[in-house]
N, C-alpha and C positions, 0 to 999 in steps of 0.2 A: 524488461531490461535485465532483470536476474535468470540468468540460465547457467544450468553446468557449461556450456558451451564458452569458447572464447574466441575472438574472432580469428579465422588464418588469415588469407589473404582479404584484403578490404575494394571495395570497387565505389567510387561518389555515383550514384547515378541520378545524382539531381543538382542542380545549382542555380542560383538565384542573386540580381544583384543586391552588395553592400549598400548600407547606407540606408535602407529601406526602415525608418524611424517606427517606433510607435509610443506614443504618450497615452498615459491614463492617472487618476486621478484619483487617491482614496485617504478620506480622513486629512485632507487638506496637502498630502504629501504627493507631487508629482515626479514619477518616473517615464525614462524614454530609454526605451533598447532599441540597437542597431542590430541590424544578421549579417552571418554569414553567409557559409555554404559547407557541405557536407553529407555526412551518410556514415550510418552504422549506429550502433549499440552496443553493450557489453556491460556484463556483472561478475564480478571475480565472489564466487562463495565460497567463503569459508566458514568452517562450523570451527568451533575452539570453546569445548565445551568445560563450563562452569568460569570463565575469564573474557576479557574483553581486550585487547591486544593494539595496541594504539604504536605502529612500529617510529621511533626517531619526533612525536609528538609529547611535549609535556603539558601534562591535562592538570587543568585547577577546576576545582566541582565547588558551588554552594548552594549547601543546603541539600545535597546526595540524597538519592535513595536509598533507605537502609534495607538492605536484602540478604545481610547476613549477621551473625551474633553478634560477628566482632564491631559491627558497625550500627546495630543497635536495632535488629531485625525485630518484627511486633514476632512474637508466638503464633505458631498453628493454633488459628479457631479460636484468637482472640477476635472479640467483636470491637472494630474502629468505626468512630463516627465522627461527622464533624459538619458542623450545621453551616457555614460560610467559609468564602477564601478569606484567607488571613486567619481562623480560627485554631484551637489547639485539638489535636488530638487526644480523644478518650478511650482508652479499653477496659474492658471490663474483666476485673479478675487477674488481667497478666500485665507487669510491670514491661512498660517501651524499653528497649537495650542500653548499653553504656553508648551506643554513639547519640539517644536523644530522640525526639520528637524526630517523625519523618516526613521528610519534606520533598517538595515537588524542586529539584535546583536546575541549573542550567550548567552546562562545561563550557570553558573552552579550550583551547590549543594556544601555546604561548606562541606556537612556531608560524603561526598565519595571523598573529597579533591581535587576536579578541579579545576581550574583556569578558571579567567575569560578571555572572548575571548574579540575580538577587531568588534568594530560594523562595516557598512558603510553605505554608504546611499544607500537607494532605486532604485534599477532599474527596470523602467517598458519598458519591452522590447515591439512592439509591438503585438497585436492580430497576431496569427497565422490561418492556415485554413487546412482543411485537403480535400482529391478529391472525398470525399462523406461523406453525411449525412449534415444537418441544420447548421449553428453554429448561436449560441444564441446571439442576440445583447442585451441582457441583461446582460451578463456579460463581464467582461472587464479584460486585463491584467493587470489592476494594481489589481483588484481584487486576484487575481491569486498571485501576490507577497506579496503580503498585506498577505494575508492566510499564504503564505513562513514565511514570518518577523514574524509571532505570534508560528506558529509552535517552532523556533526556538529562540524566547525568552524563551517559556513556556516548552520544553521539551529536547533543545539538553545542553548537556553540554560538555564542554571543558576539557578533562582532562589535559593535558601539553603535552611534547614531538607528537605534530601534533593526538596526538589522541582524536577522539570525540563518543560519546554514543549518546542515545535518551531513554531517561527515559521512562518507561512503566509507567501504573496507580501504581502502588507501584514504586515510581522513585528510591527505592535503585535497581533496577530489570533493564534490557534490553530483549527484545526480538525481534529475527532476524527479524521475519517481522516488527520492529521498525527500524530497520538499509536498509531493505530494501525498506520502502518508502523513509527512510531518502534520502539514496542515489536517489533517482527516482527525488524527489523534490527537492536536490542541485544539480545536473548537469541541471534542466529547470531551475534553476535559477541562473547559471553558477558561481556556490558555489565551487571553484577547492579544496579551503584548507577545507572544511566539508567536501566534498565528500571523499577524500584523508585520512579523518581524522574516518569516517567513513568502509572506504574498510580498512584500518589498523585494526579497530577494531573488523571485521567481520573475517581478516587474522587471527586474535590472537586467534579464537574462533572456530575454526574447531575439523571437532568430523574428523573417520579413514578414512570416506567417502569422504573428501574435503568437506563436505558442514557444515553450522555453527549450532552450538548447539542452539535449540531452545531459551533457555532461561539461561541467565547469571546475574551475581550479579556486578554493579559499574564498576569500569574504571577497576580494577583488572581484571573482568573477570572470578571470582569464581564463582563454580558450587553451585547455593544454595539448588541443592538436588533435591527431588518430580519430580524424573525420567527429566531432565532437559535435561540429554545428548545425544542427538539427532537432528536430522533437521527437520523442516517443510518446506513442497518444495515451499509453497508458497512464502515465503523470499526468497530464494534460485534464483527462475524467476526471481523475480525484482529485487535483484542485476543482474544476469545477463544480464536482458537487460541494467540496469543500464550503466553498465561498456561498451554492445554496443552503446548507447549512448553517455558517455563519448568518446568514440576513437572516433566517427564519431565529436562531439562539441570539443572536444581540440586538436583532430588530435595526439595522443600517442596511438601506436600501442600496447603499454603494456594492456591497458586497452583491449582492445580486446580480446588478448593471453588469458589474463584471464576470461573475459566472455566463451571464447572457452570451458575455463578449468571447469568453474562452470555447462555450459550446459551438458559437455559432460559425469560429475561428477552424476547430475540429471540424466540424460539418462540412465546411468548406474543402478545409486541407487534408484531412484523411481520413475520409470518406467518397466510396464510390458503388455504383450498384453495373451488376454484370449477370446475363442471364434471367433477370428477373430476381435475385438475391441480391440484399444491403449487404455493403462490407465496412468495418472497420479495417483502416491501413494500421500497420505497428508503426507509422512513421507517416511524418508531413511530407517526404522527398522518395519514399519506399514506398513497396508493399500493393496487395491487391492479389488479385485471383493464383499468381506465381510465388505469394509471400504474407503468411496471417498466421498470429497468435493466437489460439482459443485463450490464455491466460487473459490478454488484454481486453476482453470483450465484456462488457457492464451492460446486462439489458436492464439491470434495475437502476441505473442512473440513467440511461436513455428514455424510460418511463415517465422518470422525473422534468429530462429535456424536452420530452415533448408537450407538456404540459403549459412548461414556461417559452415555446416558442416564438418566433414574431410572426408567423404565417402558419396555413393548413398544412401547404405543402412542406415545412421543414417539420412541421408538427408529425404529418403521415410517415415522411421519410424516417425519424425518430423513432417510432413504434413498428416499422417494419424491422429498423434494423434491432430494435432486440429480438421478434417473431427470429427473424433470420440466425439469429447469433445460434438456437438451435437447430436451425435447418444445419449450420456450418458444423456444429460439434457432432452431431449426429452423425455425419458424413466421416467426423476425423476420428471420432469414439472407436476401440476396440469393440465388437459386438458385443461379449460376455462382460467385461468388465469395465467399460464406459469411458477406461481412460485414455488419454487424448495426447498427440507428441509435442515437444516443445514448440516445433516452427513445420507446418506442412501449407500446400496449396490449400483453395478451396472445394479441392475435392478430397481431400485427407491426406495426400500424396505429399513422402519426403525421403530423405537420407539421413544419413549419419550426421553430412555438413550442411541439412535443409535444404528445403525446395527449390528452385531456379533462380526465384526472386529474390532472395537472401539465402546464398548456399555460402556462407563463411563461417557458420558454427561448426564447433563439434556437441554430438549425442544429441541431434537437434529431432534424433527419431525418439527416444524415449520421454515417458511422462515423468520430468524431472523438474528444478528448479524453480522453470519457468511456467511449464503445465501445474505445478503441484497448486496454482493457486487460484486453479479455475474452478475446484469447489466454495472455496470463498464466495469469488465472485457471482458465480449461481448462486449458490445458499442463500444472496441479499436479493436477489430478485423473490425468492420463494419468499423470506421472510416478510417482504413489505407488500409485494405484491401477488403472492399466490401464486405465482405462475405453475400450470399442471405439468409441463415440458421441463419446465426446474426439476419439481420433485422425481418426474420419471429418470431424469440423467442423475441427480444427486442419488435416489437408489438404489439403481445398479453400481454405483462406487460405492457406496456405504454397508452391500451385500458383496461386493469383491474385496475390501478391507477389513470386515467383522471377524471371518475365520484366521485371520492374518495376528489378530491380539494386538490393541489399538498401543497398547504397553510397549512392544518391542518392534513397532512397524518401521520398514525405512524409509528413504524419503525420495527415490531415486526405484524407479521400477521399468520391465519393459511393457509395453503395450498391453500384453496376455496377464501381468498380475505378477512373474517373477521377481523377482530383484536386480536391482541392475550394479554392478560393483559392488562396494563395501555395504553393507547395512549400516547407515547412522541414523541413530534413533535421533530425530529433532522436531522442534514446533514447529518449522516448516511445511512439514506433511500434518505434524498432527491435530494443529489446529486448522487446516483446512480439511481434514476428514471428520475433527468433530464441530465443522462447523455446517459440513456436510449431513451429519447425523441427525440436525435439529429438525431437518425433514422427513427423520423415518419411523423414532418411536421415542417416548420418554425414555427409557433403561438405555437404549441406546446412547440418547443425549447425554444421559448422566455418564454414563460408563466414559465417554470420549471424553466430554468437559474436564472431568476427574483428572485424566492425563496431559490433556493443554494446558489446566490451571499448573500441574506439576510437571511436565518435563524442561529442564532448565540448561539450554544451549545457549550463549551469545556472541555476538556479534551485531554487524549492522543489518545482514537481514532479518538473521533470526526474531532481532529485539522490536525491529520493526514489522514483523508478522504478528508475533506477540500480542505487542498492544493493540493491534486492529482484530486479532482474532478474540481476545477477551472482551474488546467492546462489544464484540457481535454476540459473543455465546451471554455477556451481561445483560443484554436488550438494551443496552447506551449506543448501538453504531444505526443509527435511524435519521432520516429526514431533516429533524431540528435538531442536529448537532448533539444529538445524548438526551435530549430535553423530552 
């Protein structure tokens, strides 16, 4: 969903009738979404660095994350602990700032009418590890929370009755892959009423498919048009694992049922094999051999899905399609430097305005935006499951971004390793290169970690790569939700 690109002209090429209900059932509380029809995606990025820019929105925070002096920031290399939720934070040796104890709070928007939420203090759970690749002793768990607590001052808001959003860069707006980190980054930071407040809000918002409409307007939930009614399967994954996450950390089998239902929803609706190769669609009504995102592509949550299948055959199809997810990058990879375009066919093939299948972006040839976060997305497959095709594509990027100085890297390249436009230095790139790195050597790990833990850009992606790239480099973005 995030790419430099922004759509020019738009074309529906799917539709589906209204009306088409679905109910499900969690924690005693029942929702039913209606669908549309539609087609398209879109992420406006902006970087606006060291501020958070909320245009014609008035934000009320409690219980803020304190990330600066004035607001009562812990000290560099103060040690924070804290043995339960609800507990106080301790450091050792460095007094907490004039703004107080810091706290995990919630925002809202007065202008879409949420209520303010209830903060609590900090918990740093600690460092996790995972049974292969580095992990970086340059970053730390509190790092990891601390990214959570800004996230969700700066972006989630509270509507009332247990329902929560996460504000997109135009914060009257939501979009699914905003609900699905959401949900990624409150079950590792074992957030039960966001996460809960969250999957309600992703419930209310299903198109005929079961899976959520890419893009929605405020707590409402209205459709604000510009082909909006449809899913991007990338959100779609991360709640699902989400929610395997959640069953496995709070032990509610609901969550599960429901992951079940989301995977199997995906499997259905975008999902196709062509050639002898499994495809991930970017889309329930899009996409396939003329239209594929290396970014959206999860062979380490597919691993997961096939595990928890209901049959051999969705099981096999499952474990092809992550096998496959390399055979796809491989083909779209620059040969020397590994990296990959935002939106090409499944033979690598694209332009400026993408492949056939969706040629409405711009810079849809460069590995930018929406490519920068397909080291991510491999890194977790190496990390949990070893995969050898992982680490071989993660170190040709990890050896084409080393000479580059992970300090001053941008985030926005073309194919061969140049730069592409302005150089901005952002988390964007940089934590998925050092999250890339954890497959290649210790100093390495450290060297990157060292500058994801530090480079400080926000926004709603930024903040939102953030927290998912410190849970990874922490060994907390695992299976059982951090646990």
């Amino acid at each position: 969903m995030p790419q430099d690109s922004r759509p020019g002209s738009r074309t529906i090429v799917g539709r589906w009738p209204r009306g088409l209900g679905w109910a499900w059932t969690l924690a005693g509380a029942s929702f039913v979404a209606c669908a549309s029809d539609g087609n398209d995606e879109t992420h406006q990025d902006s970087n606006n660095a060291g501020a958070d820019t909320n245009v014609g929105v008035t934000t009320t925070s409690v219980g803020a994350a304190n990330t600066s002096a004035t607001t009562g920031a812990i000290a560099t290399g103060t040690t924070v602990t804290s043995t339960s939720a609800g507990g106080t934070i301790s450091s050792s040796g460095t007094d907490v700032g004039s703004g107080g104890a810091t706290t995990l709070g919630t925002t809202t928007s007065g202008s879409t009418g949420g209520t303010s939420g209830t903060g609590g203090d900090l918990v740093v759970p600690p460092e996790g590890s995972y049974d292969f690749g580095s992990m970086p002793t340059s970053v730390s768990s509190r790092d990891a929370s601390l990214a959570y607590s800004t996230f969700k001052q700066s972006h989630v808001e509270d509507c009332g009755d247990g329902l929560y959003r996460v504000r997109w860069d135009d914060p009257a707006l939501t979009v699914s892959e905003g609900i699905g980190y959401g949900m990624l980054l409150a079950v590792a930071n074992d957030d039960r009423e966001v996460f809960d407040g969250f999957l309600r809000y992703y419930g209310n918002n299903l198109d005929a498919n079961g899976l959520m409409h890419w893009r929605r307007e405020g707590c409402q939930g209205a459709n604000p048009g510009d082909n909006s009614d449809n899913a991007a399967t990338d959100a779609d994954l991360d709640v699902a694992m989400a929610l395997v996450m959640a069953e496995c950390r709070w032990g509610d089998t609901q969550y599960g049922e429901r992951a079940d239902a989301v995977a199997s929803a995906l499997l259905q609706h975008g999902t196709s094999s062509a050639d002898g190769v499994n495809l991930l669609h970017p889309g329930d009504v899009f996409g396939g051999t003329d239209c594929l995102n290396a970014s959206y592509f999860a062979p380490a949550y597919y691993r997961v899905f096939a595990e928890r299948a209901a049959s051999d055959a969705d099981a096999a199809f499952w474990t092809k399609l992550a096998a496959d997810s390399y055979v796809l990058i491989n083909r779209m990879a620059h040969a020397s430097t590994g990296f990959v375009p935002n939106w090409s066919d499944d033979q690598g093939a694209t332009t400026e305005t993408g492949p056939p299948g969706c040629n409405w972006y711009n810079d849809a040839h460069i590995f930018g935006s929406d490519a920068i976060r397909t080291p991510w997305r491999i890194a977790v497959d190496y990390l949990w499951w070893g995969t050898p095709e992982a680490k071989q594509w993660l170190d040709r990027v990890t050896e084409t971004v080393k000479p580059m100085g992970i300090t001053s890297v941008g985030r926005k390249f073309e194919l061969d390793g140049a730069a592409f436009g302005t150089v901005e230095h952002s988390i964007i790139s940089v934590g998925a290169f050092a999250s890339a790195a954890m497959a290649y050597d210790q100093v390495t790990a450290d060297e990157f970690g060292a500058e994801a833990a530090a480079v400080s850009d926000h926004d709603y992606f930024p903040d939102s790569l953030r927290g998912l790239y410190l849970l990874t480099l922490s060994g907390r973005f695992t299976t059982c939700g951090g646990t």
